[in-house]
DRENKOLMAR-828903 format. One line per field, with one value per residue (C-alpha): residue number from 1; residue in one letter; x, y, z. Coordinates in steps of 0.2 Angstrom, whole numbers. Example, Ala and Ser with C-alpha at 12.3 -4.5 7.8 and 13.67 -1.06 7.14 Angstrom:
num: [1;2]
residuo: [A;S]
X: [62;68]
Y: [-22;-5]
Z: [39;36]
***
This chain:
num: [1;2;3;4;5;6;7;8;9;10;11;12;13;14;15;16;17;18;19;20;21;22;23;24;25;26;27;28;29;30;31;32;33;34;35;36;37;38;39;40;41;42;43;44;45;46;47;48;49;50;51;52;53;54;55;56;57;58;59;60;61;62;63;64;65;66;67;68;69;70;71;72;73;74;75;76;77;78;79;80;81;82;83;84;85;86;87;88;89;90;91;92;93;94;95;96;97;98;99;100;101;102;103;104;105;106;107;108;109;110;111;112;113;114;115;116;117;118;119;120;121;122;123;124;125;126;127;128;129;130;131;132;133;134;135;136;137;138;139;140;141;142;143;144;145;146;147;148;149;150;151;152;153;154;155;156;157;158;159;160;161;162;163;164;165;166;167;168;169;170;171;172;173;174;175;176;177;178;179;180;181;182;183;184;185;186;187;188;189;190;191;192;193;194;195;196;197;198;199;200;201;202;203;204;205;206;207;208;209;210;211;212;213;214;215;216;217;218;219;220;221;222;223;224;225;226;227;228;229;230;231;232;233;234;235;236;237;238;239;240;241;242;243;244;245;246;247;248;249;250;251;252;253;254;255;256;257;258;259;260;261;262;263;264;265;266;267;268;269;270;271;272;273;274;275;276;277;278;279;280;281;282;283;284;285;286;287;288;289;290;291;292;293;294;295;296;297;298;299;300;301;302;303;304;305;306;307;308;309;310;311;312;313;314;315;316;317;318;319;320;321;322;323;324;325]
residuo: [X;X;X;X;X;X;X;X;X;X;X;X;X;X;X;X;X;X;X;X;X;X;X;X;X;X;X;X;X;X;X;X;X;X;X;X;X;X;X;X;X;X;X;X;X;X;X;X;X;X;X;X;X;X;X;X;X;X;X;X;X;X;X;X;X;X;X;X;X;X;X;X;X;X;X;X;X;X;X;X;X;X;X;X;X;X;X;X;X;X;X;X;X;X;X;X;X;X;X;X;X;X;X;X;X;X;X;X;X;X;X;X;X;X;X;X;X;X;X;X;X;X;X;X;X;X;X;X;X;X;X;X;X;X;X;X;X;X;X;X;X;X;X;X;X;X;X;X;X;X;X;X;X;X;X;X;X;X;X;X;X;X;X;X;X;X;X;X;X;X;X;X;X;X;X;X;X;X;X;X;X;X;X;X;X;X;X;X;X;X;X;X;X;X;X;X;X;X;X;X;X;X;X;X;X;X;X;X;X;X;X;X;X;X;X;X;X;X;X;X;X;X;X;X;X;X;X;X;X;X;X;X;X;X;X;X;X;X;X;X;X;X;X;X;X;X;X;X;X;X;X;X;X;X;X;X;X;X;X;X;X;X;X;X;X;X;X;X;X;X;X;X;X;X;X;X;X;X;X;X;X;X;X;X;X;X;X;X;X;X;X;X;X;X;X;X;X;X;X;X;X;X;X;X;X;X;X;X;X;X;X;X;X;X;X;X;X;X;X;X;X;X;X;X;X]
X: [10;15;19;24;27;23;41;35;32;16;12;11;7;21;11;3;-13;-27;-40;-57;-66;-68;-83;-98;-110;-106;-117;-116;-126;-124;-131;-119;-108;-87;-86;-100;-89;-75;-85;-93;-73;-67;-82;-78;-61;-63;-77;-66;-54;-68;-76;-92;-110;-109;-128;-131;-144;-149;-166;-176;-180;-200;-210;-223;-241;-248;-238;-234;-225;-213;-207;-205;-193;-185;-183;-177;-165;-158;-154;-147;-135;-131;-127;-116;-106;-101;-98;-87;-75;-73;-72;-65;-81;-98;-111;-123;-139;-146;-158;-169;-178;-190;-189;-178;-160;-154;-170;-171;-153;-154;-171;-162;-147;-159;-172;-160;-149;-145;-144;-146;-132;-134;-126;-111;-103;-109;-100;-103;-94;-95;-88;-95;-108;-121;-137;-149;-154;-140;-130;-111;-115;-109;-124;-132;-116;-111;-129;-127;-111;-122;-137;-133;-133;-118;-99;-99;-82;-83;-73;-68;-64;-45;-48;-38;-20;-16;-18;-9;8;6;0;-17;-22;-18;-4;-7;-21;-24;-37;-41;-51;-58;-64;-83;-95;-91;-73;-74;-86;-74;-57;-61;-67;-48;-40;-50;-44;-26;-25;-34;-24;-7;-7;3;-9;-8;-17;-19;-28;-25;-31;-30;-14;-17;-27;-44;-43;-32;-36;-17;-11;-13;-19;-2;9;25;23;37;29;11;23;32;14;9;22;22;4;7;19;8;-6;3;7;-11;-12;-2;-7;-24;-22;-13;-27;-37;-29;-32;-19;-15;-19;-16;-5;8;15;18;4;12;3;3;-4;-4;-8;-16;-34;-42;-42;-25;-15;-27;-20;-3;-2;-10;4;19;14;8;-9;-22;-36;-44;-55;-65;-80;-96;-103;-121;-130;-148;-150;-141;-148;-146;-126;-123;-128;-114;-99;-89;-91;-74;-82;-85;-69;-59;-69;-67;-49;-42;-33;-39;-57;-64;-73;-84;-96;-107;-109]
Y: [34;39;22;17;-3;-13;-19;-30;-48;-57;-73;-86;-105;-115;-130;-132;-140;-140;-128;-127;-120;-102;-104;-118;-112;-99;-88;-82;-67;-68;-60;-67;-53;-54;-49;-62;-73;-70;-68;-86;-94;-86;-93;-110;-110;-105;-118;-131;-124;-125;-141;-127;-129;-117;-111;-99;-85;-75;-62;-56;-41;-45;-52;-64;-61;-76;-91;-90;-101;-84;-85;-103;-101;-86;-96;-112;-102;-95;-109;-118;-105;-105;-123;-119;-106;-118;-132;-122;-113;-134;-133;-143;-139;-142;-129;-138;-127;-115;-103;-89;-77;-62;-45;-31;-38;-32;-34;-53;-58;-52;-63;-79;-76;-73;-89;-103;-116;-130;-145;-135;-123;-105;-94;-87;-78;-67;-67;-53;-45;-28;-15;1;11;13;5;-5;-20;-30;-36;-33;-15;-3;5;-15;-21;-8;-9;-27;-26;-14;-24;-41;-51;-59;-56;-49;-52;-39;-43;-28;-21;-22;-37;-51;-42;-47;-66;-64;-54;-65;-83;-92;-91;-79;-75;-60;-52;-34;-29;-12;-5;10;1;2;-12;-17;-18;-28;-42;-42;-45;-63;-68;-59;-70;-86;-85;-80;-98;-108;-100;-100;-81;-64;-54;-35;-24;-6;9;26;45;62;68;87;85;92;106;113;123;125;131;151;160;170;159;155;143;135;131;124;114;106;105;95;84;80;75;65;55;52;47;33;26;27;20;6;0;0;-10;-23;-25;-29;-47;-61;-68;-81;-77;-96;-87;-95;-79;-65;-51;-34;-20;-1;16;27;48;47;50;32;23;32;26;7;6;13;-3;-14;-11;-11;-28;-35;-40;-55;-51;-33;-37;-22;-19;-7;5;5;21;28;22;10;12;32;28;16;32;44;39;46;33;24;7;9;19;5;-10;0;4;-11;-24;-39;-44;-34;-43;-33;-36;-25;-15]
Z: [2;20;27;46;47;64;67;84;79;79;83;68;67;62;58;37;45;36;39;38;24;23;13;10;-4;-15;-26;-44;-50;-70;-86;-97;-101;-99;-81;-75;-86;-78;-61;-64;-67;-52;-40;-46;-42;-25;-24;-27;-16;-1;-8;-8;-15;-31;-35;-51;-53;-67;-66;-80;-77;-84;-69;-76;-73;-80;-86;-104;-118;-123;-102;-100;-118;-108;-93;-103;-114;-99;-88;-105;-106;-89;-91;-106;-100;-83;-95;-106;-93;-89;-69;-57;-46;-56;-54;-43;-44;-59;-52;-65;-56;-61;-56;-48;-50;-33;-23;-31;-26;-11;-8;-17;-4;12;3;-4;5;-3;9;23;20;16;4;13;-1;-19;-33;-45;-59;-64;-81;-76;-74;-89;-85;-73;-80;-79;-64;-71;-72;-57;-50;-47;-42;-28;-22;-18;-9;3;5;3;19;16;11;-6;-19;-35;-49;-56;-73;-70;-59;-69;-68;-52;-57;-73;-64;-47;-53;-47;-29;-15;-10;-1;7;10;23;22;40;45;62;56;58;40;46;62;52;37;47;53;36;31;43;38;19;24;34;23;8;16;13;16;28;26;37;31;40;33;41;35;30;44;59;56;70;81;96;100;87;84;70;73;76;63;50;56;72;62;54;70;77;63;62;81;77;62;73;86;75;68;85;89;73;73;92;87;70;81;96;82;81;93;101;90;73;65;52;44;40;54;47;41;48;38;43;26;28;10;4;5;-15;-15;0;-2;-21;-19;-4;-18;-28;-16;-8;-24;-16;-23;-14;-4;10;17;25;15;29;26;19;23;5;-3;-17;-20;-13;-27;-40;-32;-46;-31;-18;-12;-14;-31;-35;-27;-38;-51;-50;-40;-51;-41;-33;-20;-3;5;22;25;41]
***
């Protein structure tokens, strides 16, 4: 990746004082399978990091037209394995509420999200796992997964196929934080939520944009002219965009960002999942926080394979937080 690093120094807190939680209820979308597992373990750690409500939701996809003893075993059985899986993975913060709904996965956790609150405090954060595309029925599968992240009204965190390999090379926790914006509504929600985990987690900040490698047109340039001059023009304009670039990554912050570390901020010339996972790599990153533009349907969006979201979840080596915009 084409990379230009912000050398001018930002302002940082010196003081370790404690910060307010980033999170206060926290919502699992399971159907049992690996990733919800692994979804499920990750929730409740960052629960017990934010002292946060952790509430549970599985949907059977038969809705009930009449009240039956086969639904209430199906619904019994399910909370009971609910119950289960949170007792095996042995938490530090307990699984506080077990909800089993019926009906259309996505359109039934987004109504649980928009419905519960739990002492008063609603959920501010999904948690969902995902292996792929393949189906609809179940929640860890792609298709479900991305159409959440774009519907949900609150800040989505995929765990991904790959997602565990950051935590295995790095050690728990995050240590650094990649914030990936293409100044989109998505964006500007996401990047105070970025900056909220960064304090409370005493995290790297990394702040990546990245454009097109060749400006999309070009009225100066003639169709006759040498290649050596396109080439000059092209370079002159690659240089220029990165100052753009840069100048506008760093208006982004307030003043005083409450960072213990100075944020490192990275223009890339790269297609998007390229230059995001090649900065994954290099700055060895926990956690991606980006936003997810809304589509004219969500639903048809989360059934293009070809969609960056989903190619980023899919490919990224640690969870992915998305806001939608």
């Amino acid at each position: 990746m084409t990379v230009a690093e912000m050398t001018t120094p930002l302002k940082t807190t010196d003081k370790c004082e404690e910060k307010p939680a980033a999170f206060r209820h926290i919502l699992v979308a399971t159907d049992f399978s690996e990733p919800s597992r692994r979804a499920l373990c990750d929730a409740l750690a960052l629960a017990a990091e934010n002292h946060a409500h952790v509430s549970v939701v599985h949907v059977l996809p038969h809705e009930p037209k009449a009240a039956s003893p086969e639904l209430d075993r199906e619904r019994v059985h399910a909370e009971q394995a609910i119950k289960a899986l949170a007792k095996e993975l042995k938490p530090e913060q307990e699984v506080a509420s077990v909800l089993v709904k019926y009906g259309r996965v996505a359109e039934t956790v987004v109504k649980v999200i928009e419905d519960e609150a739990v002492d008063l405090l609603p959920v501010d954060l999904l948690v969902i796992g995902t292996r792929g595309r393949g189906g609809l029925q179940k929640v860890a599968l792609g298709s479900v997964a991305e159409e959440l992240l774009r519907v949900a009204p609150c800040p989505v965190m995929t765990i991904g196929p790959k997602a565990d390999t950051a935590a295995m090379q790095h050690g728990p926790g995050l240590h650094t934080i990649l914030f990936a914006t293409d100044y989109g509504k998505g964006s500007v929600k996401a990047l105070p939520l970025a900056l909220a985990l960064a304090r409370q987690q005493h995290a790297k900040l990394v702040m990546l944009h990245v454009f097109s490698p060749m400006p999309a047109t070009s009225g100066s340039l003639s169709t006759y002219a040498p290649a050596t001059a396109g080439a000059e023009e092209v370079a002159a304009w690659a240089v220029s965009s990165r100052k753009r670039a840069l100048k506008q990554l760093q208006e982004c912050l307030p003043a005083e960002t409450g960072l213990e570390h100075a944020p490192e901020l990275i223009v890339g010339t790269e297609f998007l999942e390229e230059g995001l996972l090649a900065a994954v790599s290099k700055f060895k990153v926990d956690l991606i926080v980006m936003g997810a533009n809304h589509a004219a349907s969500a639903r048809m969006a989360a059934h293009n394979p070809w969609t960056y979201v989903h190619e980023i979840v899919q490919t990224a080596p640690c969870p992915v937080l998305t806001v939608a915009g």
